[in-house]
C-alpha positions in Angstrom: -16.5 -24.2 -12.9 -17.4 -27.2 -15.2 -17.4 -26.9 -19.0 -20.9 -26.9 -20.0 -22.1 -29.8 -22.1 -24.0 -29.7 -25.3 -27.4 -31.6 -25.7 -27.2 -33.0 -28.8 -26.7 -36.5 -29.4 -23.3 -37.9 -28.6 -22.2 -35.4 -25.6 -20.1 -36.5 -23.3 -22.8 -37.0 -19.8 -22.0 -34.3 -16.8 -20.9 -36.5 -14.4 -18.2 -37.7 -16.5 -16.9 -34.2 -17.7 -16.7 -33.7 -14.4 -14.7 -36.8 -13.1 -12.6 -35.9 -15.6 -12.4 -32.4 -14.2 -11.3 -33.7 -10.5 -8.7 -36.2 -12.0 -7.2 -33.7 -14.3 -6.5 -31.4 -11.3 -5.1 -34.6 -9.5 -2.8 -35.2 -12.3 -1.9 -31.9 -12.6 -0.9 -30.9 -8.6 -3.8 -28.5 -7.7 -5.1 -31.5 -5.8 -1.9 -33.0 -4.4 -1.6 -36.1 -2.0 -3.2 -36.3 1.5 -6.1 -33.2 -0.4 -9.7 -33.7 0.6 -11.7 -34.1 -2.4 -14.2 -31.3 -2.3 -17.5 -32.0 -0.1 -20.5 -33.4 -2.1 -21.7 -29.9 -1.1 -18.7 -27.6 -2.7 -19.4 -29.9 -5.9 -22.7 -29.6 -6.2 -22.3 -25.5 -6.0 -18.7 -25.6 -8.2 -20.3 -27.4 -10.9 -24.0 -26.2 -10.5 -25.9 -30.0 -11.0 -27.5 -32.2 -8.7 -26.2 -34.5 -6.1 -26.8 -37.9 -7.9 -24.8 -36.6 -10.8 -21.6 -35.7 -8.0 -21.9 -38.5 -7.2 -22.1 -40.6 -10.0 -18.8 -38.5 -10.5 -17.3 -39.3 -7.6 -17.7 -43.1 -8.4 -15.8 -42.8 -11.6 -12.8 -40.9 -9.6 -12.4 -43.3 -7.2 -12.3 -46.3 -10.3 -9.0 -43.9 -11.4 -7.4 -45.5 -8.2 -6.0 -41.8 -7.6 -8.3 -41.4 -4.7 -9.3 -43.4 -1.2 -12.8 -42.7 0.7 -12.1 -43.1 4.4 -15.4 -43.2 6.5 -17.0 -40.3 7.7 -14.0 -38.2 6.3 -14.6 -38.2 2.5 -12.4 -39.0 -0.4 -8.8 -38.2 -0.3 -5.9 -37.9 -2.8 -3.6 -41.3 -2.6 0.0 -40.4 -1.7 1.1 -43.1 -5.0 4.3 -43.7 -6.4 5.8 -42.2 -9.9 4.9 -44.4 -13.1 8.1 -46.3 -13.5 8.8 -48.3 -16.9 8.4 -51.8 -17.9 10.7 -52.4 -20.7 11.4 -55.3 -23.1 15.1 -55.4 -22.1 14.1 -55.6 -18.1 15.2 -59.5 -18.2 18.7 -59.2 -19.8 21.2 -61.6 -18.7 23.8 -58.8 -17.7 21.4 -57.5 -15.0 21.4 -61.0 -13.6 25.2 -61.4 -13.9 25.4 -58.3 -11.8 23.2 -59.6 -9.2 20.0 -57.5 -9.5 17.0 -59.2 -10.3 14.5 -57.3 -12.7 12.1 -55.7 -10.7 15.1 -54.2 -8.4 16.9 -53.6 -11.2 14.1 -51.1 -13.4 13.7 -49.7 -10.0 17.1 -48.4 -9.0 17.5 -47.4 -12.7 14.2 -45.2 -11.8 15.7 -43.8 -8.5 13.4 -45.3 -6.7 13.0 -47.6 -3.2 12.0 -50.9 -3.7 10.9 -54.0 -1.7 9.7 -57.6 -2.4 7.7 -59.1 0.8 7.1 -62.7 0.2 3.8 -64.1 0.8 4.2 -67.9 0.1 6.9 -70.3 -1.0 5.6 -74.1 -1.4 4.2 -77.0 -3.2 0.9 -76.9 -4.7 -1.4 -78.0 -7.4 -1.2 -76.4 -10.8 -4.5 -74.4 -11.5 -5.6 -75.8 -15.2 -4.6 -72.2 -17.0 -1.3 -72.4 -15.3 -0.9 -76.5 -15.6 -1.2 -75.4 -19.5 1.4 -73.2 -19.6 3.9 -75.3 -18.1 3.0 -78.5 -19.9 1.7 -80.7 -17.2 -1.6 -82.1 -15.5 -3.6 -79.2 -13.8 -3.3 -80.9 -10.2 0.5 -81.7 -11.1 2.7 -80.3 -8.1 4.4 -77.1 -8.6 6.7 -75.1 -6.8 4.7 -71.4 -5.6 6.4 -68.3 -5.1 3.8 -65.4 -4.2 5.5 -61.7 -3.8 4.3 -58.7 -3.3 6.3 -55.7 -4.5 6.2 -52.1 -3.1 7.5 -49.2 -4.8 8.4 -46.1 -2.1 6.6 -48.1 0.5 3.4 -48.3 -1.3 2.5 -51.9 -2.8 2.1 -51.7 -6.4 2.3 -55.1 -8.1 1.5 -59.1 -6.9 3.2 -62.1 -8.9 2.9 -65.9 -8.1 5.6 -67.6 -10.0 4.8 -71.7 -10.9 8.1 -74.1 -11.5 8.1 -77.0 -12.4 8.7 -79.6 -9.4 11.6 -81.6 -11.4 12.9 -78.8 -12.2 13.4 -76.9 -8.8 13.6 -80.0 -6.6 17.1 -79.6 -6.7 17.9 -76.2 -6.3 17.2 -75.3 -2.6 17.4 -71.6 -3.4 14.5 -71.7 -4.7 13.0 -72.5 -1.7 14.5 -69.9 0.4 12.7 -66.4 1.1 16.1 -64.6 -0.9 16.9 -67.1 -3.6 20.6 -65.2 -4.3 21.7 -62.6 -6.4 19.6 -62.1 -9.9 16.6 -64.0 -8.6 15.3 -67.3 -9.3 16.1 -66.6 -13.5 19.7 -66.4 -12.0 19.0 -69.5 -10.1 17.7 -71.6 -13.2 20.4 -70.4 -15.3 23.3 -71.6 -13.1 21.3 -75.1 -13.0 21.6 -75.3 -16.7 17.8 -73.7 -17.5 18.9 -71.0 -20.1 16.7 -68.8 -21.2 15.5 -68.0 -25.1 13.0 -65.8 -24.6 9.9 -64.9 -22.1 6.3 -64.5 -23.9 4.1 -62.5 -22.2 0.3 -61.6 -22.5 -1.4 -58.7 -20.9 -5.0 -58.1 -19.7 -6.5 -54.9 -18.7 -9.5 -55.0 -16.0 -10.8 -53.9 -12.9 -9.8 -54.6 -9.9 -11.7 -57.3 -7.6 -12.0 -56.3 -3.9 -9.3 -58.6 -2.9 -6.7 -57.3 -5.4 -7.7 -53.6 -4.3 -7.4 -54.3 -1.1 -3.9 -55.9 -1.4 -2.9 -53.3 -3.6 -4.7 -50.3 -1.4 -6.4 -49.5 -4.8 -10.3 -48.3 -4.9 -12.5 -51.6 -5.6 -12.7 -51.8 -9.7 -9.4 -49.7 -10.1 -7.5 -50.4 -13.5 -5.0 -53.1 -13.2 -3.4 -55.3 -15.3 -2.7 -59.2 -15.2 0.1 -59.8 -16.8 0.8 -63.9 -17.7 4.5 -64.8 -18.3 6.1 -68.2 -19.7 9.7 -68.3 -19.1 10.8 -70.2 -22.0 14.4 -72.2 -22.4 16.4 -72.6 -25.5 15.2 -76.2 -25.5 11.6 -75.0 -25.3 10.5 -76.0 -22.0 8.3 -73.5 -19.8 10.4 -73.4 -16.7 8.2 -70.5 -15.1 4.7 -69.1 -15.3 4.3 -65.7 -13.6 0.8 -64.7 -12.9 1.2 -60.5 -12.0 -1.3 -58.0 -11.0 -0.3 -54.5 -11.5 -1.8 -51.3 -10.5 -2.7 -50.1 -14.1 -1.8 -46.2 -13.0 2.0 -46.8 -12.0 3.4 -48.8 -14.9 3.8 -48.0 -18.6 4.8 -50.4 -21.0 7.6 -50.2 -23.5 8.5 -53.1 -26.2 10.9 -53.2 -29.0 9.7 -55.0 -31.4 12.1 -56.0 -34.2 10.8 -55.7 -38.1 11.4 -58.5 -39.5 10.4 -60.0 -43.4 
């Protein structure tokens, strides 16, 4: 059974006590993946409220990403990967002279499988955000690399990178599906393009229907955009990676040095 909730001012509303209740057991194992959410029904009795506030619930679980409703079946428990680290030393040069690029890298330290499928590699215009970033017109012609990455089979992160068009118009690699060992960071680096530092920013949000859908996330699931500049030691932006990750698989770990 649900906690009870007190009336006063400031409780926490039923239906959300109760989401929490459902995603708490999903967390925990008692519902495991490829479970049937309980019916509508076997709520409504378990909990002892009305059917609007089930399913008011309901809408909140499925925003947690942890659950899919198939048609005429219910909602049930998404079979999703481990929560693998994102760490500030993921893009040290050594992984790149050993021939791993980042996101392969983090996940064989992590045990897990991984695989990049590549969506796009081409010229386009720079969107005016991006065109920004990389110092240029928006319009300006850029190189696009779109990937999507699965983790254990399951997709759980896009990323578009934009390069520069003088900058990648001689290095054919980074036209090619499987630019080499260590990626395209690799790539630039052997061309002379050696990196300083990479600045990042990070956005939390729900999910569009698009992204959900290419992510097999609920519609308005937590993700987070994450904006890149590859930066050189002679300041240039050589690389702008626009990523969407599912917000429940990653966590994020920096080290940030004190400094006077």
């Amino acid at each position: 059974m649900g906690t009870a909730v007190g009336g006063g001012r400031g409780a926490v509303p039923r239906y959300v006590q109760i989401a929490d209740d459902i995603v708490q057991q999903i967390r925990a194992g008692a519902l495991k993946a490829g479970d049937m959410v309980p019916s509508e029904a076997e709520l409504v009795e378990r909990y002892g409220v009305a059917g609007g506030t089930v399913r008011k619930a309901m809408v909140e679980v499925r925003a947690s990403g942890l659950v899919e409703t198939r048609h005429g079946k219910g909602s049930i428990v998404k079979a999703r990967p481990p929560v693998r680290h994102r760490s500030s030393d993921r893009f040290r040069r050594t992984h790149r002279q050993e021939g791993r690029a980042a996101y392969l890298a983090e996940s064989a330290q992590s045990g897990a499988e991984a695989k990049v499928s590549v969506l796009f590699i081409g010229p386009m215009e720079a969107p005016e955000g991006i065109a920004e970033r990389l110092g240029v017109t928006a319009g300006t012609q850029v190189l696009a690399r779109r990937r999507l990455y699965f983790r254990n089979g399951t997709p759980v992160e896009t990323a578009t990178s934009y390069l520069p068009w003088d900058v990648v118009k001689d290095i054919p690699e980074l036209f090619a599906e499987n630019p080499g060992p260590g990626g395209i960071y690799a790539r630039l680096e052997d061309h002379g393009h050696v990196f300083a530092e990479y600045v990042e920013t990070l956005q939390a949000r729900p999910a569009a229907k698009a992204e959900a859908t290419e992510l097999s996330l609920t519609p308005g699931a937590p993700v987070v955009h994450l904006l890149r500049d590859a930066v050189t030691t002679e300041g240039r932006v050589v690389e702008v990676c626009d990523t969407l990750m599912a917000a429940d698989q990653f966590v994020f770990e920096y080290r940030i040095p004190a400094r006077d």
